[in-house]
Each structure stands twice: as structure tokens, then as C-alpha cells.
ZAKOLVO-206798 format. One record per residue (C-alpha): x, y, z; residue number from 1. Coordinates in pm, 1 decimal. Each point is the difference from the previous one (the first is absolute). Layout:
BEGIN
+----------+----------+----------+-----+
|        u |        v |        w | seq |
+----------+----------+----------+-----+
|        X |        Y |        Z | NUM |
...
+----------+----------+----------+-----+
***
This chain:
BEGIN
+----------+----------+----------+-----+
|        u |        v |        w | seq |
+----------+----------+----------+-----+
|      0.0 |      0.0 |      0.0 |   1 |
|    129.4 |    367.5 |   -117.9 |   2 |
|     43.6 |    274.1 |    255.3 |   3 |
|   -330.0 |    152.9 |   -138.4 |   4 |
|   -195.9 |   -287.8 |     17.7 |   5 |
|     99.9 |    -34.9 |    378.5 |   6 |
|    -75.3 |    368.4 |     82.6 |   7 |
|   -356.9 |    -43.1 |   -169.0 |   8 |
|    -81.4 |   -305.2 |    221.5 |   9 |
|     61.1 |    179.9 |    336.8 |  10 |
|   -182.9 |    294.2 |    -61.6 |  11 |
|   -366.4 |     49.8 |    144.0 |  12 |
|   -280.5 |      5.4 |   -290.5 |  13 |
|   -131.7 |    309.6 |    -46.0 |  14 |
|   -321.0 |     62.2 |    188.5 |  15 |
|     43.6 |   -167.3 |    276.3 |  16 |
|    142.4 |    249.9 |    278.7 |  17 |
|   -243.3 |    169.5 |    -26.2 |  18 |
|   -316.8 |   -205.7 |    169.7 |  19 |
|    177.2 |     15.5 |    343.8 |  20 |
|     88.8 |    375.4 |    -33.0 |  21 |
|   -411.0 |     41.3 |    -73.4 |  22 |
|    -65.7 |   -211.4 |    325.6 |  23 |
|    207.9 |    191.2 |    239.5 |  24 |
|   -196.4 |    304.9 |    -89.1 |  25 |
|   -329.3 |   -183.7 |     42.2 |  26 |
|     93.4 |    -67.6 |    335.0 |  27 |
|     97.8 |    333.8 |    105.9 |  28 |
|   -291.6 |    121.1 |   -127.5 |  29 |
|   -234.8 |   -220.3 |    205.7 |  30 |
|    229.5 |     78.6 |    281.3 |  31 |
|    -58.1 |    372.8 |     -5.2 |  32 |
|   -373.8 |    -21.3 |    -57.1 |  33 |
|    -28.8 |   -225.8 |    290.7 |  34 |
|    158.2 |    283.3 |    210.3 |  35 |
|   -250.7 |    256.6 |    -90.1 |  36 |
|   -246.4 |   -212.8 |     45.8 |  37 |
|    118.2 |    -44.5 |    388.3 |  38 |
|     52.1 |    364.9 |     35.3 |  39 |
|   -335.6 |    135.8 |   -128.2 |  40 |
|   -160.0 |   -256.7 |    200.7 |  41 |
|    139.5 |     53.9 |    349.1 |  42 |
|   -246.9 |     74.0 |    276.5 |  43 |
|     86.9 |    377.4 |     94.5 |  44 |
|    -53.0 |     99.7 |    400.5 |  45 |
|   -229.1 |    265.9 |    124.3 |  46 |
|     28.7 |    188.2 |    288.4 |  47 |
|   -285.4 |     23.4 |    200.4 |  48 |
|     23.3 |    138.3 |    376.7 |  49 |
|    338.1 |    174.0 |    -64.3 |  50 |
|   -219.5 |    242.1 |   -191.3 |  51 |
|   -204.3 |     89.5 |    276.1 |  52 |
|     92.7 |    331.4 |    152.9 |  53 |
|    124.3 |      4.9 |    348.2 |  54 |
|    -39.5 |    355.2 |    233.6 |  55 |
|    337.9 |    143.0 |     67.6 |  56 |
|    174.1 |    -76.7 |    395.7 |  57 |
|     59.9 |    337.1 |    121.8 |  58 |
|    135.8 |    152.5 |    368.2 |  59 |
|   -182.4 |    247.9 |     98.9 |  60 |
|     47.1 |    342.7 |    276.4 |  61 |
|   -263.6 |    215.0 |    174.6 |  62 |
|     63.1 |    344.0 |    -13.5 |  63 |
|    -69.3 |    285.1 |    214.1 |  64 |
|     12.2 |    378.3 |     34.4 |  65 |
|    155.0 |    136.9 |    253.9 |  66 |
|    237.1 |    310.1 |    109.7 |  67 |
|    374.8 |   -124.9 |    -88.9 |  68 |
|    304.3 |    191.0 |     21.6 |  69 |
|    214.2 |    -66.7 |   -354.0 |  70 |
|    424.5 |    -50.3 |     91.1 |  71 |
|    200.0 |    168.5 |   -259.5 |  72 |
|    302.8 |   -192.4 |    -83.6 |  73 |
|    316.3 |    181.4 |   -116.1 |  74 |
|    376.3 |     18.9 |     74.9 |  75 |
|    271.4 |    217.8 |    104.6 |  76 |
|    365.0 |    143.3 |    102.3 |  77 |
|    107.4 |     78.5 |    369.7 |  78 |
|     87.0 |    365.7 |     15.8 |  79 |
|    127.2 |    163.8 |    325.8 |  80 |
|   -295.6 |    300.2 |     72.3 |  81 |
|    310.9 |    208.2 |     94.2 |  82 |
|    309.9 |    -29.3 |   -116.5 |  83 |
|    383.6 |    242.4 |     59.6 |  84 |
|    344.4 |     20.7 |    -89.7 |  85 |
|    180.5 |    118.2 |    308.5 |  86 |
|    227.4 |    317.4 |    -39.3 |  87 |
|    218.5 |    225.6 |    195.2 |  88 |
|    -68.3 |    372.6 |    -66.3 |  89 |
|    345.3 |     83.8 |    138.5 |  90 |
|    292.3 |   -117.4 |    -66.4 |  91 |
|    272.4 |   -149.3 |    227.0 |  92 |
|    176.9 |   -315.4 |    174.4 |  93 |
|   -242.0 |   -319.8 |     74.0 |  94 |
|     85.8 |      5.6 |    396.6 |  95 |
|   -230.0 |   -293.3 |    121.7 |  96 |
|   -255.7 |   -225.7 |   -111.8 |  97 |
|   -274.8 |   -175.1 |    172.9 |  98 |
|    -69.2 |   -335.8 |     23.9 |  99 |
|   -316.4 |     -8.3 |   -130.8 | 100 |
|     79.3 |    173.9 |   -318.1 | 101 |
|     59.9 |   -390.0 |   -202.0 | 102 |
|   -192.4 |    -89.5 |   -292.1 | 103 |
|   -294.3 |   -200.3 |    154.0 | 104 |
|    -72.3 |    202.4 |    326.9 | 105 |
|   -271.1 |    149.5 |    108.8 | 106 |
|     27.3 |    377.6 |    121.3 | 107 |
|   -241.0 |    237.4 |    171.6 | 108 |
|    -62.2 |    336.7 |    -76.4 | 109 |
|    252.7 |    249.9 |    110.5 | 110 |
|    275.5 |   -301.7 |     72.9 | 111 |
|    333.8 |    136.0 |    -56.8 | 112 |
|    215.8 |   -158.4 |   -258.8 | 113 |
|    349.3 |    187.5 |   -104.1 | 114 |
|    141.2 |    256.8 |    139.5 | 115 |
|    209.8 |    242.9 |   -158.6 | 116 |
|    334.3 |    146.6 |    129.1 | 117 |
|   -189.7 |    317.0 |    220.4 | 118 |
|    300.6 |    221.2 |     55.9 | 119 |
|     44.5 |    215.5 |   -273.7 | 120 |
|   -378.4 |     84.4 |     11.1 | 121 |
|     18.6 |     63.9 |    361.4 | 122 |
|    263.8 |    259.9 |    -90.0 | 123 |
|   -182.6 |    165.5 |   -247.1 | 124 |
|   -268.3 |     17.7 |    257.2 | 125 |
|    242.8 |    186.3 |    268.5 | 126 |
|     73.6 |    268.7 |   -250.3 | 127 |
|   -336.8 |     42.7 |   -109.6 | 128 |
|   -140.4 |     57.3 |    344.3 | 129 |
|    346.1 |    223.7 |     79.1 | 130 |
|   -104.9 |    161.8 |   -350.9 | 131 |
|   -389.1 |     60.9 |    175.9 | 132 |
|    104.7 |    151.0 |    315.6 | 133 |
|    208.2 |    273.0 |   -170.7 | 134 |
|   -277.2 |     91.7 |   -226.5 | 135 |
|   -278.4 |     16.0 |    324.4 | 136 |
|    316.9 |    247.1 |    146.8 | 137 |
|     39.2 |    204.8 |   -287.3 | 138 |
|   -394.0 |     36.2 |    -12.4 | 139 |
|     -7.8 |    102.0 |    333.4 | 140 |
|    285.4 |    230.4 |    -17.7 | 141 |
|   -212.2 |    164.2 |   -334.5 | 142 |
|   -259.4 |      5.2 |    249.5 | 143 |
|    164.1 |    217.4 |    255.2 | 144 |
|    116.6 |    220.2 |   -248.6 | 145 |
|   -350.7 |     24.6 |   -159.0 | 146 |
|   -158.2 |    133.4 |    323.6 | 147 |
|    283.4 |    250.4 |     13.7 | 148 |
|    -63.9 |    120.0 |   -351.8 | 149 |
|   -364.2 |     15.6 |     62.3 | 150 |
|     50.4 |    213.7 |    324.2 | 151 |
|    236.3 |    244.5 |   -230.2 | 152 |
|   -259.7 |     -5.8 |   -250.0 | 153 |
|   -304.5 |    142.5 |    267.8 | 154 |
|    230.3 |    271.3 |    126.2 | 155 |
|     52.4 |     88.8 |   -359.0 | 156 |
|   -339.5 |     80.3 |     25.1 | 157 |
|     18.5 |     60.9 |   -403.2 | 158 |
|   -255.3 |   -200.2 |   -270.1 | 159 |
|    196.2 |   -150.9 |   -257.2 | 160 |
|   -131.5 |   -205.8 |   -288.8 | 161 |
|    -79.8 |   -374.6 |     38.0 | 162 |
|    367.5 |   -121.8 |   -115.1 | 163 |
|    225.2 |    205.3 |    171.6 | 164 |
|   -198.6 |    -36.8 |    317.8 | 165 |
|     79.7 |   -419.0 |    -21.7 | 166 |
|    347.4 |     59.7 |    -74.1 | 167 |
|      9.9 |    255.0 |    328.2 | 168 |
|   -187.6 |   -284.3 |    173.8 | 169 |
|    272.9 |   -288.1 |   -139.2 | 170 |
|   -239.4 |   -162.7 |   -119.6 | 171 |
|    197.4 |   -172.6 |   -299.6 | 172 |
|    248.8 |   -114.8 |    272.5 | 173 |
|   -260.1 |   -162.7 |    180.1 | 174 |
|   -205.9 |   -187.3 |   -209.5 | 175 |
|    380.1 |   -120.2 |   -171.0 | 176 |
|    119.9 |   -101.8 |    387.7 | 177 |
|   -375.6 |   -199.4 |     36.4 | 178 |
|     59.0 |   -160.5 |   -353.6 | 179 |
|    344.6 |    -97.7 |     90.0 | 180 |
|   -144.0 |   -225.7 |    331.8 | 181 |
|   -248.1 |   -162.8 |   -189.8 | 182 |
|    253.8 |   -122.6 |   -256.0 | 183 |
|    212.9 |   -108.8 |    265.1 | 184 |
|   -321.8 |   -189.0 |    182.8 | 185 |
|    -66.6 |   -167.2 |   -344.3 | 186 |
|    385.4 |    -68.5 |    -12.4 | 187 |
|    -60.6 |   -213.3 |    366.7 | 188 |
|   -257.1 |   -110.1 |    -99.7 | 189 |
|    147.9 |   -163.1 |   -317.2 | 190 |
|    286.3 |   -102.0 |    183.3 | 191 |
|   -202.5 |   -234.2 |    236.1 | 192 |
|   -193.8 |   -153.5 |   -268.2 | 193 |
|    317.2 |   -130.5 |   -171.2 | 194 |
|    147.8 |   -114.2 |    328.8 | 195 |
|   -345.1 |   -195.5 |     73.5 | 196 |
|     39.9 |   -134.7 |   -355.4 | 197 |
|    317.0 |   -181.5 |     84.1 | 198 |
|   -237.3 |   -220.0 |    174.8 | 199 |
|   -204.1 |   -221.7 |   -219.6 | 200 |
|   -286.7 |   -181.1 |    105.4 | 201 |
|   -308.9 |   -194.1 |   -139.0 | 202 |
|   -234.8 |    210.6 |   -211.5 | 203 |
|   -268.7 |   -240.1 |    129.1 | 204 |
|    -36.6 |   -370.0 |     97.6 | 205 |
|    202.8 |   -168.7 |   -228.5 | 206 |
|    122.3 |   -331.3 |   -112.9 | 207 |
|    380.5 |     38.8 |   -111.9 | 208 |
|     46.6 |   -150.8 |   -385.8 | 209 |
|    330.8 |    109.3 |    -18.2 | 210 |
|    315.6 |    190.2 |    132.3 | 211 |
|    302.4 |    147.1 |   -186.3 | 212 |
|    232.1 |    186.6 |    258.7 | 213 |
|    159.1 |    -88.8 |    304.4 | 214 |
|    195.9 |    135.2 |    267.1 | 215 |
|    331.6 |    228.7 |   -161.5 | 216 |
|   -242.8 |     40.7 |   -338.1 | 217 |
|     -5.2 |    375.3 |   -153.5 | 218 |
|   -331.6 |    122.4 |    -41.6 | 219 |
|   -173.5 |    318.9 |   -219.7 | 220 |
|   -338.4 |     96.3 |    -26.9 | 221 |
|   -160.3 |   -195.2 |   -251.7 | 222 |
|    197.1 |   -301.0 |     94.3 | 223 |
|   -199.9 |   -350.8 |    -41.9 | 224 |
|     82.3 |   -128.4 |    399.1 | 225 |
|   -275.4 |   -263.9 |    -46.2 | 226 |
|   -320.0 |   -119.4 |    -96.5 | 227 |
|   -318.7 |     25.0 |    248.0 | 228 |
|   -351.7 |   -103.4 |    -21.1 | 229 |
|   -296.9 |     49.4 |    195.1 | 230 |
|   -123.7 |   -319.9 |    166.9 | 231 |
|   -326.5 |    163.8 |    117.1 | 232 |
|   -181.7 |    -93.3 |   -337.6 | 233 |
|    104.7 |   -114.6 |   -264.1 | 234 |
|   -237.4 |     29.0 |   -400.0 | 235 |
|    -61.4 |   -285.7 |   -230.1 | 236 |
|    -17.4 |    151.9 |   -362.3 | 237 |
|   -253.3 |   -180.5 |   -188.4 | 238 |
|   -183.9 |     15.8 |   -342.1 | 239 |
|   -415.9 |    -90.9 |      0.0 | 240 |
|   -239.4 |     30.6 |   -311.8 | 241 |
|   -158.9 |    322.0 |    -54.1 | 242 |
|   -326.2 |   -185.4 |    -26.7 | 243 |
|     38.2 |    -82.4 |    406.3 | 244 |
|     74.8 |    344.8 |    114.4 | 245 |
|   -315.0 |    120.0 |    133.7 | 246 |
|    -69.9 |   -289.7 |    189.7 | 247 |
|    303.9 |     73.8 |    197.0 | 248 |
|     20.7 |    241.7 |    292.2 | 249 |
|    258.8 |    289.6 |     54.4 | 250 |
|     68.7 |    187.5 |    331.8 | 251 |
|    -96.7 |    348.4 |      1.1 | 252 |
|    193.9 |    112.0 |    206.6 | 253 |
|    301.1 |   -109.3 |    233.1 | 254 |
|   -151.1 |   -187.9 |    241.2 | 255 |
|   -234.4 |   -199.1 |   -166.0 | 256 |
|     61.2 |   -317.5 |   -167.5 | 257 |
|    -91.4 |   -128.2 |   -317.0 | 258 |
|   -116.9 |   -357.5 |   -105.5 | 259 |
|    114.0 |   -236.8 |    139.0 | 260 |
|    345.4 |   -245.0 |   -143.2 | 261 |
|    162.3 |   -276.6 |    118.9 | 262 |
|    339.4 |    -60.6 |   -143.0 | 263 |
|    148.5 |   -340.5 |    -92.0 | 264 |
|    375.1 |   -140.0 |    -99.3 | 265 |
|    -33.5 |   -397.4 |    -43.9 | 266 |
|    345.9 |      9.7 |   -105.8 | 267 |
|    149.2 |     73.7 |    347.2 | 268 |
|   -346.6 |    -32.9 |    239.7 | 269 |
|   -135.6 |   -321.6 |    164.0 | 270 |
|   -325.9 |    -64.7 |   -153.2 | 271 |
|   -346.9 |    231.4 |    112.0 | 272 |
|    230.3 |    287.3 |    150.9 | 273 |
|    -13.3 |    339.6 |   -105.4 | 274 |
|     -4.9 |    309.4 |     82.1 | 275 |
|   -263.6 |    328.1 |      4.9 | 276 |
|     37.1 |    290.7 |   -162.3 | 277 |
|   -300.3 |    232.9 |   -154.7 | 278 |
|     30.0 |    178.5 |   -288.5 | 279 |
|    149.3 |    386.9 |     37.3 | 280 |
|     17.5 |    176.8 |   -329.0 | 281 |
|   -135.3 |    -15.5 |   -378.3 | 282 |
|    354.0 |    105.8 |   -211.1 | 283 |
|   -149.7 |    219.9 |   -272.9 | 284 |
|    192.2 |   -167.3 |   -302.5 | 285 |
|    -60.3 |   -305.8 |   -154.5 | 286 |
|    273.6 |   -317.2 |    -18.3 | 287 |
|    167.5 |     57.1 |   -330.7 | 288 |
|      5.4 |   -343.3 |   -126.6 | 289 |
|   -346.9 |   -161.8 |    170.2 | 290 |
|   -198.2 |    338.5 |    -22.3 | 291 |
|    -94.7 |    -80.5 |    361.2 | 292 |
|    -83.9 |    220.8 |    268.0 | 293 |
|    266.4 |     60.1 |    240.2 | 294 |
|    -79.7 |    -30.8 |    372.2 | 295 |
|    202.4 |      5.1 |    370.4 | 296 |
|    -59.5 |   -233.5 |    228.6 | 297 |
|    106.2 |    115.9 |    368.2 | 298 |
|    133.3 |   -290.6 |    224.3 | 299 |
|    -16.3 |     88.8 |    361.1 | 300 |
|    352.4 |    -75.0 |    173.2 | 301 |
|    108.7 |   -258.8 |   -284.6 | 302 |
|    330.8 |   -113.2 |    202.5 | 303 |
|   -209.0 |   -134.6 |    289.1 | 304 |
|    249.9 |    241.3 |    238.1 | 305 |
|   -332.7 |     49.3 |    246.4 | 306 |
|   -102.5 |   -254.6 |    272.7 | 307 |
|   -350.9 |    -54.3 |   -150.1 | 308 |
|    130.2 |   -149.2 |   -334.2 | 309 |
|    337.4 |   -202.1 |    100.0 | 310 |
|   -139.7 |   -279.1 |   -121.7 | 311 |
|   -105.4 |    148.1 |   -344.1 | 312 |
|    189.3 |    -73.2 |   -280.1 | 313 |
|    255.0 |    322.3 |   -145.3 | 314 |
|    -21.9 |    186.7 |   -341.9 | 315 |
|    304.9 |    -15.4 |   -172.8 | 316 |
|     56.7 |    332.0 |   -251.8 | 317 |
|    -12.3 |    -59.4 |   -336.5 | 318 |
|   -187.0 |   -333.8 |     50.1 | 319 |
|   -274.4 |   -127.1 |   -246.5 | 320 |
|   -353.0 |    -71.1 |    217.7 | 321 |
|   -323.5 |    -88.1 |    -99.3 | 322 |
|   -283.6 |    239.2 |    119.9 | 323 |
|   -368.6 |    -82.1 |     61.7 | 324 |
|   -179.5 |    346.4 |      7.8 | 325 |
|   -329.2 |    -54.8 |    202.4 | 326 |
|   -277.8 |    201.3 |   -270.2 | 327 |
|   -290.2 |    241.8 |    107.3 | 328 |
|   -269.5 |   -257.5 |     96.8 | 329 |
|   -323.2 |   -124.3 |   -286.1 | 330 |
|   -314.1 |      6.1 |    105.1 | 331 |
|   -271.7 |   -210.3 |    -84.0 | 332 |
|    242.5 |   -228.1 |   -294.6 | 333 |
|     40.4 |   -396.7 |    -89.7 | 334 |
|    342.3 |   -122.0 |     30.0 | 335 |
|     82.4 |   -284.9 |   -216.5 | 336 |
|    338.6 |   -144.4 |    -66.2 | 337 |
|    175.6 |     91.0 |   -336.1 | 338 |
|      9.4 |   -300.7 |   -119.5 | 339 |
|   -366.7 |    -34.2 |     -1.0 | 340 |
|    -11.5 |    321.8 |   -200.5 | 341 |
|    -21.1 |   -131.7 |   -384.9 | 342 |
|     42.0 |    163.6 |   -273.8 | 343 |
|    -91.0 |    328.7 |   -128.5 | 344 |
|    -97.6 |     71.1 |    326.2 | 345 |
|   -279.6 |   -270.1 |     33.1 | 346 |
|    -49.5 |   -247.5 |    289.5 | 347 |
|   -214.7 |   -349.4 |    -17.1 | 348 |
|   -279.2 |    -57.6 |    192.5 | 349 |
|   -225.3 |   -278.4 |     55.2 | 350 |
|   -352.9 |     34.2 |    -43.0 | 351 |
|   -250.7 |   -250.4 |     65.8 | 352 |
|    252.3 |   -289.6 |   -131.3 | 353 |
|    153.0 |    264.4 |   -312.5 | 354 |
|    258.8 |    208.0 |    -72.9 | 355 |
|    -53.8 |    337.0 |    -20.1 | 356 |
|    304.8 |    229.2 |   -117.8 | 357 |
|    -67.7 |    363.4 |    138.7 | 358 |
|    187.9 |    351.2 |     -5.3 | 359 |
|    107.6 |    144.1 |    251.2 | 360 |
|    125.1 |    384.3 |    107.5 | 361 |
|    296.1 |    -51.8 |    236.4 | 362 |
|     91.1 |    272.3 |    220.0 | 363 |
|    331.1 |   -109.4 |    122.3 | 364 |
|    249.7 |   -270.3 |    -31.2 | 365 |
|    298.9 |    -97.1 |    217.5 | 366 |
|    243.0 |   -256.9 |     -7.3 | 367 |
|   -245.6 |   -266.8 |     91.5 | 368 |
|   -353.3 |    121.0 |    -47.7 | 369 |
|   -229.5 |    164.0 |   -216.7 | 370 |
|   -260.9 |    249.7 |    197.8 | 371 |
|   -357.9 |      6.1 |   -215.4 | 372 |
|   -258.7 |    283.3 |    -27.9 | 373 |
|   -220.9 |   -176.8 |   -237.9 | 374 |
|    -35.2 |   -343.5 |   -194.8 | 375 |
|    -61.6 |   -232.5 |    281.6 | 376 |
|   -222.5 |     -8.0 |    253.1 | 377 |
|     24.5 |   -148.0 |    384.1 | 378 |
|    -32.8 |   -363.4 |     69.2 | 379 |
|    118.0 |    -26.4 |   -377.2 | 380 |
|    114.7 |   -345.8 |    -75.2 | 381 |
|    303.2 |    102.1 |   -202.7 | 382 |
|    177.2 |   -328.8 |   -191.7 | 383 |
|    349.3 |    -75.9 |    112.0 | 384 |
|     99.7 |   -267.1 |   -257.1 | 385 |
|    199.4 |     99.0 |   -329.6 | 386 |
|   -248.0 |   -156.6 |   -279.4 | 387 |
|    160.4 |    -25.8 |   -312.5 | 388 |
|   -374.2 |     43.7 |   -178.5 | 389 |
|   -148.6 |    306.7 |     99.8 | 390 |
|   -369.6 |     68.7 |    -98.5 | 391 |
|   -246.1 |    180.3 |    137.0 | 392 |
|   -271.3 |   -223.3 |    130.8 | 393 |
|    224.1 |   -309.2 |     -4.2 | 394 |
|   -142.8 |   -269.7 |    205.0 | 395 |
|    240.5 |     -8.9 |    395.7 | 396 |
|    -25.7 |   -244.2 |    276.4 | 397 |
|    152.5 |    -10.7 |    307.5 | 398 |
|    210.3 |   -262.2 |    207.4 | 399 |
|   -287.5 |    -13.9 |    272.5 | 400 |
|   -283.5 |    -48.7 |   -277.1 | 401 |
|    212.6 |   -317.8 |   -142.5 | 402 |
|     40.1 |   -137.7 |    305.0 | 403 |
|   -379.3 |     72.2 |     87.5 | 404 |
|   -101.1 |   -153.9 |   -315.5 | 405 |
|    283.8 |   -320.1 |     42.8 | 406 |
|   -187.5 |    -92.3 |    368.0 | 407 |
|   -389.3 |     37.4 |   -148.6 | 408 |
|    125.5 |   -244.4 |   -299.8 | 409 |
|    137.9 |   -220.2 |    288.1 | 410 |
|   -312.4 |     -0.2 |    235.6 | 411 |
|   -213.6 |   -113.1 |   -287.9 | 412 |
|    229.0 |   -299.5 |   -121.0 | 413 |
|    -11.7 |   -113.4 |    377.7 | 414 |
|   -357.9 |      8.8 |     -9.2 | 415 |
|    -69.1 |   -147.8 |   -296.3 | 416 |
|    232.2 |   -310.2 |    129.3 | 417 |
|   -168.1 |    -31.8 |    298.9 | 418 |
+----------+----------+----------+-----+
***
């Protein structure tokens, strides 16, 4: 057999691939059509009960009106009320020192501190009183010879004109001799001031910040000897909203007192301590980056230096506090929590079992609280929950009608059992 002949006699005979090719796509066909078929005919679920609507669980709060005074929160710097630099205003030798004059004391009124080498004023005192007694001589030596001229002057027994008649009299002489004393009383007078000025004492109760001579130190007037502030008050300088300010009282005058503050650091105070203060004056600028009001708060002995308040805790200057500013009080408001205050100014209330979103005018918010004039009414059940569906007339139920409802349901199945 030839080559050809051999290839011819392996080769399939035409026609014959192709029946199972036709069968394999038979098959896939009845496969897919089967799978429809399954599909469009599975049983689909309905949903019966979950369809029924269900009231919403709500908390609820009774409100009621009432006379409330608002606290105005804010905060503030530690500034002394009075504050000095200590300086000479003569110059001289720093001779002694007390012992009290080290930064952190406590000095009283009048307390001496330095004192400055006396001697050379006492010498200029000497020659100013040396200086006085020789002018009250020479005016009453111009006083003797006064009377003399004026006895000359009546024997003359001559009118002369107004002028010549005081120079007769020596009249010139003697007003110059009276002018003379009264300079040289001044001059005493100066010259003891400047000796009592060698001694310097406390302006006023102080507390002593700092100290920059000692004993042997050269002093001038104008010299910075220390730094000295008053421990009788001290001011917090705070900022409020301009929106607050007339529900805030001012003093009138000196001795009244304003509203009413209590200051707080919980950065360096044991929890619940504070100290009072009341507020003193309205500053008549505004804060330049808040556009705040700027008021003083007046801290009755802040360093706790008297007996009655050892055991309150001190103001440090220059500390940050937080203030609560007791407000004017509201007559005749609601006070509801903030966070029951929705938005746009509306609250929730429940109503015979719905919601019902209402307005409301607020006269005053703090911190914590809102105060309402209108909206709400007392014995208001106001909602408490945060619903994420709000609608007005929305179906709400409480805890206690659940419960109510879960123990009827209960009784009955017990007495249908029995």
C-alpha cells in the first residue's frame, strides 16, 4: 500500500463529527431551559406581621414653671486689683533692709522696708532751719525799724502821695523780709519731706512679688526697688456675650456688690472648692478678637491671709479660672435641658400617645439649660429619646405601657390554662 492510500484509510469520513458536536448543544440547551424553569417557578416569601406598624418607645420628662436663676459660664485671668513698682524719690546709700521685704511676704500698710543713708538730708535740714531763723530776725529787725519810720512819718505831719508814703513807711522792706521767712519755712519744710523719704514703707497691704536692691545698693528716684501688690482684692478679667449683659448686676456704687461669682481652677484645686467673688465693673470696650464684653470680677482677700478663709484655696496672678456668674433671676419660665432642645428651636412632646414637634421662644440659655417663655406648657410630657424618624403625630409608647400591656397578655394566658 502507497503512502496515499494509507493516509486515506485513517482519516474520518466526512460527516461524521459532526452528530456529536449537534448533541452537546442539545444538551446544553435542555440544561438551561430546565434552569429557568426552576427559577420562574420558585415559591417567593411574603412578609406579613413585619409590616405591621409598631408605636415608637420613647422616655419621657414632666416639666414645670418655676422662678430659676440662669449661671453664666465664662473664663478668666487673675489680675492683682492694685498693683506698684516701688521707688525712692531721693537718692542715696541703701543703709538697712527689713526682713520682711522678700519676694513672697506679706506686709502691712505703713511697714518700713529700706532705709536710705539719712545724713546728708538731715544736714540740709540744719541749714534750712538756721536759713529760717535769720529770715524771722531780719523780719523782725524790718519790723522795729518800720515802727520807727512810721513814728517819723506822724511827726512829719505832711500828706504825701500813696507811693512815697509806703516807701517812708518801709513798706517794700517789709513785705521782702516776710517773703524771705516763708521761703525759708517752705525750704524746712522741703527739707523734712526728703529726710522722711529716706524711709520707705508699704504704700498699702501688700504681698512682695519681687525685690531688686539690697543693703550697700545706690538708689535714684525712679529706681525699680521692687514689685508690690495689694493682697486685699485681687480682679479676675473676664470676657461674657453681649447677649447676657443685662441679666447681670453691677454695683452702683462702692459698697455694694454686684452678682454674685464663684471662681474655679481644676488645674491646681481639689474638686467642689472655689472661691466668691461678685462682679465689680462693666469695661466699656469690647475683647478684640471674641467681640465680648469685658467685665471685673472682685475676689475678696484672694490669698486667704485672714483667719476666716485659711482654709480657702489662693488665687495665683495670671492664672486661667473658670467663672460661673449667678444671672438676674426668671420668673415664671420652663427649664429644660439642652439636649432636649431640637432643632430649629423645637422641642417634642407627647400627646395622647403622639408626637407633637412645637416652637418655642426661649428667653435665656446657660451652659446647661434652656429657660422658656412660650412653646410648652406645665406638666408637659416632653420626649427624651433621640428618634431617628421624626413626624408629627407619630405613634409613642412608653416603657410602663409595654410592661402594662406584657402582664394583661400574661393574666389572660393563665386564665385561659386554668
Amino acid at each position: 500500500m502507497t503512502d496515499k492510500q494509507e493516509i486515506q484509510a485513517t482519516s474520518p469520513k466526512p460527516g461524521k463529527w459532526k452528530k456529536p458536536l449537534f448533541i452537546s448543544i442539545g444538551i446544553l440547551l435542555i440544561g438551561g431551559l430546565v434552569t429557568l424553569i426552576i427559577f420562574m417557578t420558585e415559591p417567593k416569601a411574603v412578609r406579613g406581621g413585619a409590616m405591621k406598624k409598631t408605636a415608637m418607645l420613647v422616655d419621657i420628662t414632666t416639666v414645670k414653671r418655676d422662678t430659676f436663676r440662669p449661671v453664666i459660664s465664662a473664663m478668666g485671668t487673675v489680675k492683682p486689683s492694685q498693683e506698684i513698682t516701688l521707688s525712692p524719690r531721693v537718692s542715696g546709700e541703701i543703709i538697712s533692709r527689713s526682713e520682711s521685704f522678700t519676694p513672697g511676704a506679706f506686709v502691712e500698710k505703713g511697714s518700713k522696708l529700706l532705709q536710705i543713708d539719712p545724713s546728708d538730708y538731715e544736714n540740709a535740714l540744719q541749714l534750712e532751719k538756721s536759713d529760717l531763723r535769720q529770715a524771722v530776725a531780719d523780719l523782725k529787725i524790718e519790723m522795729g525799724r518800720q515802727n520807727i519810720a512810721e513814728k517819723d512819718y506822724q511827726l512829719l505831719d505832711k500828706t504825701l502821695s500813696e507811693e512815697q508814703e509806703a516807701l517812708i513807711l518801709r513798706k517794700p522792706q517789709l513785705n521782702a523780709a516776710r517773703s524771705r521767712v516763708e521761703a525759708a519755712r517752705a525750704a524746712v519744710k522741703q527739707a523734712k519731706l526728703d529726710l522722711d523719704r529716706t524711709t520707705i514703707r508699704a504704700p498699702f497691704d501688700a504681698h512682695i512679688l519681687s525685690r531688686n536692691v539690697n543693703v550697700g545698693s545706690q538708689v535714684s528716684p525712679g529706681q525699680n526697688l521692687g514689685h508690690l501688690v495689694g493682697m486685699d482684692t485681687y480682679w479676675v478679667e473676664a470676657t461674657v456675650p453681649l447677649s447676657k449683659i443685662r441679666w447681670l448686676r453691677f454695683p452702683e456704687e462702692e459698697q455694694d456688690r454686684g452678682s454674685e461669682v464663684h471662681v474655679r481652677n481644676r488645674s491646681a484645686w481639689k474638686e467642689g472648692e472655689f472661691r466668691k467673688g461678685y462682679l465689680y465693673k462693666l469695661v466699656g470696650t469690647l475683647e478684640d478678637k471674641t467681640r465680648m464684653a469685658r467685665v471685673l470680677v472682685n475676689v475678696p482677700d484672694p490669698l486667704a491671709h485672714d483667719k476666716k478663709s485659711r482654709d480657702k484655696p489662693k488665687l495665683m496672678i495670671e492664672s486661667f479660672v473658670e467663672l460661673n456668674i449667678w444671672a438676674e433671676s426668671l420668673e415664671e419660665v420652663i427649664r429644660l435641658s439642652r439636649d432636649f432642645v431640637r432643632k430649629n428651636e423645637t422641642v417634642w412632646v407627647m400627646k395622647n400617645g403622639k408626637l407633637r414637634i412645637r416652637d418655642l421662644q426661649i428667653l435665656f440659655r446657660d451652659s446647661q439649660y434652656a429657660y422658656i417663655e412660650e412653646g410648652i406648657s406645665e406638666n408637659d410630657s416632653v420626649v427624651t429619646t433621640n428618634l431617628t424618624t421624626v413626624v408629627d403625630g407619630a405613634a409613642l409608647r412608653l416603657e410602663s405601657d409595654s410592661t402594662a400591656s406584657e402582664n394583661a397578655r400574661q393574666d389572660t394566658t393563665n386564665a385561659n390554662v386554668n
